[in-house]
C-alpha positions in Angstrom: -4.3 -19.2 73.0 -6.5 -16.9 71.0 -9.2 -14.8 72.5 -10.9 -15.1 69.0 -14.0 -17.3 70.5 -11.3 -20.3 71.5 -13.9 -22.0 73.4 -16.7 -22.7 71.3 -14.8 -24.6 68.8 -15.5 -28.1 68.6 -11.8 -30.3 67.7 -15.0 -32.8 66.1 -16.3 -30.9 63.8 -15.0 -31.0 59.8 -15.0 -29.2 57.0 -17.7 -29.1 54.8 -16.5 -27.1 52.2 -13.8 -25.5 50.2 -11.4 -23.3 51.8 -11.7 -19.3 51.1 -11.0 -16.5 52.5 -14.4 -16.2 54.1 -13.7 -19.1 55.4 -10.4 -18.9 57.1 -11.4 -15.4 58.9 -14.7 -17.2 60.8 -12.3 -20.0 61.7 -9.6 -17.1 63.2 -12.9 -15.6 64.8 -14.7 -18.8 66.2 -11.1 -19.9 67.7 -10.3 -22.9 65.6 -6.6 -23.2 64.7 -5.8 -23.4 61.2 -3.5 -26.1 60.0 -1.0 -25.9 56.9 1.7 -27.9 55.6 3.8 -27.5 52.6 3.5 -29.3 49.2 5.8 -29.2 46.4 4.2 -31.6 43.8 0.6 -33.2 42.7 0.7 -36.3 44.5 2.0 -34.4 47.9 -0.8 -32.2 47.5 -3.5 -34.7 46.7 -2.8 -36.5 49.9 -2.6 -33.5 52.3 -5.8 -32.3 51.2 -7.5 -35.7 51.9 -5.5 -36.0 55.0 -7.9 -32.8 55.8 -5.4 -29.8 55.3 -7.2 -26.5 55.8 -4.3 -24.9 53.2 -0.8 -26.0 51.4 1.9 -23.4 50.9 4.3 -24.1 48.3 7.2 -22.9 50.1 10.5 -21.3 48.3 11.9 -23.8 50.7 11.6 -26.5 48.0 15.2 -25.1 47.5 16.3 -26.8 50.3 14.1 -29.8 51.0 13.8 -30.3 47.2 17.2 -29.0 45.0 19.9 -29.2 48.4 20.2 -25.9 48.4 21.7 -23.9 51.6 18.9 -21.4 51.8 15.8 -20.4 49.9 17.8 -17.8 47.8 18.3 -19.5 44.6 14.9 -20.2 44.0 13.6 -18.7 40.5 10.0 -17.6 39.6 10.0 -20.0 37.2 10.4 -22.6 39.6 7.5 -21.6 42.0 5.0 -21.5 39.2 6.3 -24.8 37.6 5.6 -26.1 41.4 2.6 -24.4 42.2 1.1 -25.6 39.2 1.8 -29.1 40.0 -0.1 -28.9 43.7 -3.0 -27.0 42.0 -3.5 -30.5 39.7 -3.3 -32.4 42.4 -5.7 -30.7 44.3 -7.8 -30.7 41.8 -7.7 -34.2 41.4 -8.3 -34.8 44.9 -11.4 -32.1 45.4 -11.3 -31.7 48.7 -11.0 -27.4 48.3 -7.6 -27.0 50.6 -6.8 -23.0 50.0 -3.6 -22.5 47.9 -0.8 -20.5 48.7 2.5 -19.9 46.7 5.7 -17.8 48.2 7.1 -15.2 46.1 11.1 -15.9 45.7 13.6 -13.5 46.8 14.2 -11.0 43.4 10.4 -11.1 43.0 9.0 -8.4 44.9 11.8 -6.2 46.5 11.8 -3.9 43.9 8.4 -2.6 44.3 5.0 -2.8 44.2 4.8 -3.3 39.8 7.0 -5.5 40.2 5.6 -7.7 42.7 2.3 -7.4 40.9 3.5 -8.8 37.6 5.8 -11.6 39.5 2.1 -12.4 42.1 0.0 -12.6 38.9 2.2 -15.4 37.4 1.4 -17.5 40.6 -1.7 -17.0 39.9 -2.3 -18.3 36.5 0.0 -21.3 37.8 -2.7 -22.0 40.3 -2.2 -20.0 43.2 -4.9 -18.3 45.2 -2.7 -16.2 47.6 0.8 -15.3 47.5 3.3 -14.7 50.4 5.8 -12.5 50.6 8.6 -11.8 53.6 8.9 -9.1 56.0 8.0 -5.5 57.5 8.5 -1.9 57.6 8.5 -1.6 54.0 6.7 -4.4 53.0 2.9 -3.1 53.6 2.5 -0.6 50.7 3.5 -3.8 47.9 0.8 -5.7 50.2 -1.9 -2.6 49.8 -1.0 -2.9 46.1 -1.5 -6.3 45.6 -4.4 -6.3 47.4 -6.3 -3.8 46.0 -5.8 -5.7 42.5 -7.5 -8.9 43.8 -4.5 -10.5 45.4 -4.8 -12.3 48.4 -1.8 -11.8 50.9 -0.2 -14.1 53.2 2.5 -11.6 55.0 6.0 -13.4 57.2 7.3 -11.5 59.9 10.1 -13.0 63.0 12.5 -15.4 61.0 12.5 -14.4 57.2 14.3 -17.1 55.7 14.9 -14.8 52.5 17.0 -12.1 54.8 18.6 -15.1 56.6 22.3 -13.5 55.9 21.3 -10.2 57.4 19.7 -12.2 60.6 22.8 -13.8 61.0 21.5 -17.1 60.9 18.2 -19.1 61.9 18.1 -17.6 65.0 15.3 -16.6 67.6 14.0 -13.6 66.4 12.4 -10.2 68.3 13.9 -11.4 72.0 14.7 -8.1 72.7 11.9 -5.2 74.4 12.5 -2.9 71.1 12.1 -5.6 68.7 8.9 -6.9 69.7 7.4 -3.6 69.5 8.5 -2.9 66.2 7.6 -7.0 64.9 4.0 -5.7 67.0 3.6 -2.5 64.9 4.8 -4.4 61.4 1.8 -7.0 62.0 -0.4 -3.9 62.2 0.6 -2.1 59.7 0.2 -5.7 57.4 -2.7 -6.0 58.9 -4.1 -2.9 57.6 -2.2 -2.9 54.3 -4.8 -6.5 53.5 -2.9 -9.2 54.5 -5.0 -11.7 56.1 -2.9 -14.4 57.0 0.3 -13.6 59.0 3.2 -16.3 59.5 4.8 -16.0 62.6 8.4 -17.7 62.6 10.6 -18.3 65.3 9.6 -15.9 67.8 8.4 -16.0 71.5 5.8 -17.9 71.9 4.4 -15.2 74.4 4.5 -12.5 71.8 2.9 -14.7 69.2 0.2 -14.9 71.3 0.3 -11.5 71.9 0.6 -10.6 68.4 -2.3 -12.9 67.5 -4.8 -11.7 70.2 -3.9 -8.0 69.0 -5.3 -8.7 65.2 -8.7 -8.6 63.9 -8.7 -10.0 60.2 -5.3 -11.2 60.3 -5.0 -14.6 61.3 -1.4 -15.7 62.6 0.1 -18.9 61.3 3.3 -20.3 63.8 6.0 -22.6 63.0 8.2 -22.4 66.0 5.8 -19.5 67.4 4.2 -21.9 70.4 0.5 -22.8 70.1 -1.0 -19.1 71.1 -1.3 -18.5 66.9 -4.2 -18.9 65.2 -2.8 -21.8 62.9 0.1 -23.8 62.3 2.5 -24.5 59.5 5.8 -26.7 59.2 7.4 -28.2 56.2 6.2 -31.7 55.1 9.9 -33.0 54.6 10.0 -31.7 58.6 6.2 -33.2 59.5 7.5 -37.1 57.9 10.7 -37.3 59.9 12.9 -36.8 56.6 15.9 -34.7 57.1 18.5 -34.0 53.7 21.6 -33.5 56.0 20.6 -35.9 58.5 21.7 -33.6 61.3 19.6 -32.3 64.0 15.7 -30.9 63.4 14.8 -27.9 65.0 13.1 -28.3 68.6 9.6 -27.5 67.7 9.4 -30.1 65.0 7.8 -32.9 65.3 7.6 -36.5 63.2 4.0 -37.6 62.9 4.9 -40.6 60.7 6.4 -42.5 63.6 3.8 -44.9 64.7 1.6 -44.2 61.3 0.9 -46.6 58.4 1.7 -44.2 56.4 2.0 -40.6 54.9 -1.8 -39.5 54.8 -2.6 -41.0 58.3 0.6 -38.9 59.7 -0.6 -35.9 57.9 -4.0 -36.7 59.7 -2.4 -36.9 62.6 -0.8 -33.3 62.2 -4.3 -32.1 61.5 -5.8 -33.3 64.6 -2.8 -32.2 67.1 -3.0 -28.5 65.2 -6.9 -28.5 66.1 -7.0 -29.6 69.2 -4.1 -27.7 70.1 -2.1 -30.7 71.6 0.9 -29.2 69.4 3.3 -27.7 69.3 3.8 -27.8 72.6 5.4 -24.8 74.3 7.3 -26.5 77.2 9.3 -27.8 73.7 10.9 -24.3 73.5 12.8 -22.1 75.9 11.4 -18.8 74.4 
């Protein structure tokens, strides 16, 4: 669990107003976990943020979940603004103020910091109020940049589904003594660089923790990081039970439709388990 103030939050008490970035830093310092889910389209969106969603991310994964894809990889920048666009109507229409994230696709970014700047300020003018892009070591000075040009950043670190190839698969990531240390100094160095939110993917849940109590203005988001982050995100398809392949979901997902009446009570659901810490549950996971 966090040492950021963990024990004075209240699982009772709601928001009262939009999301910001103000916002999300006194919830990383007072201890309460931060809950985010996907969303790919308006009416996704709309219910998520009255389900009580603290912030949606609309994930490159859309090119799995939502075009069959293999991997993220063929996702365009065209596609992420047409997308982001669409959750940024239906949050308006629903009011509610849940923060907006959009990833930057692979090709968007890895060519430098101009370039990431021109691809980050298309998402946005699509809607967007942070973008997210994948990885460390050379990743902090296109943060800095984008940062220092009114950008919000949302860094990934552990399992970066754009590099998946070079991983050699979705995999447990930084098991190993020398790459803990170096997934440590990356979440420094992003930490520094601006970023203020931090995805942690598929890493020990021990070094999340560690990772999360380390930061200062960097609040860490798991998904398959244990419930020692300072927030928690998982794919909506992943979060209603629904499965493209129909083969086998990763051990730290859950379905919070079963039992539900329906979508928005199981996204409440999610919300409450995030906040209260009930999930994930680290006896779920081996590492």
């Amino acid at each position: 669990m966090s040492s950021h103030g963990a024990d004075t939050f209240n699982p009772s008490q709601t928001r009262q107003s939009a999301v910001n970035l103000k916002l999300l830093q006194q919830m990383f310092e007072r201890g309460e976990p931060i809950t985010m889910l996907t969303a790919y389209d308006a009416t996704f969106a709309a219910e998520a943020d009255r389900a009580g969603l603290d912030c949606l991310l609309v994930g490159d994964s859309l090119g799995m979940v939502c075009e069959g894809r293999a991997s993220t990889l063929g996702v365009s920048m065209q596609t992420m603004c047409d997308h982001t666009a669409s959750v940024a109507r239906g949050l308006a229409n629903s009011k509610n103020g849940a923060w907006l994230i959009a990833d930057m696709p692979f090709g968007s970014y890895q060519e430098g910091s101009e370039q990431a700047f021109r691809n980050a300020a298309l998402l946005m003018e699509s809607g967007a109020q942070m973008v997210k892009l994948e990885g460390g070591q050379w990743t902090p000075k296109t943060v800095s940049f984008l940062v220092e040009r009114g950008i919000p950043v949302c860094a990934h670190l552990g399992l970066t589904p754009q590099s998946v190839s070079a991983l050699g698969g979705y995999k447990v990531q930084a098991r190993e003594d020398a790459a803990a240390v170096q997934l440590m100094q990356d979440a420094h160095d992003l930490q520094d660089a601006g970023a203020t939110l931090l995805v942690l993917e598929l890493i020990p849940h021990a070094l999340a923790t560690k990772v999360t109590q380390a930061l200062k203005t960097c609040a860490t988001i798991g998904i398959g990081a244990g419930n020692g982050t300072a927030g928690q995100v998982l794919v909506v398809h992943d979060m209603l039970g629904l499965n493209l392949t129909g083969g086998k979901s990763p051990k730290f997902v859950k379905n919070f439709l079963h039992g539900q009446d329906g979508i928005q009570s199981a996204m409440k659901a999610y919300v409450q388990a995030v906040k209260t810490r009930a999930y994930p549950d680290n006896a779920l996971h081996a590492w």
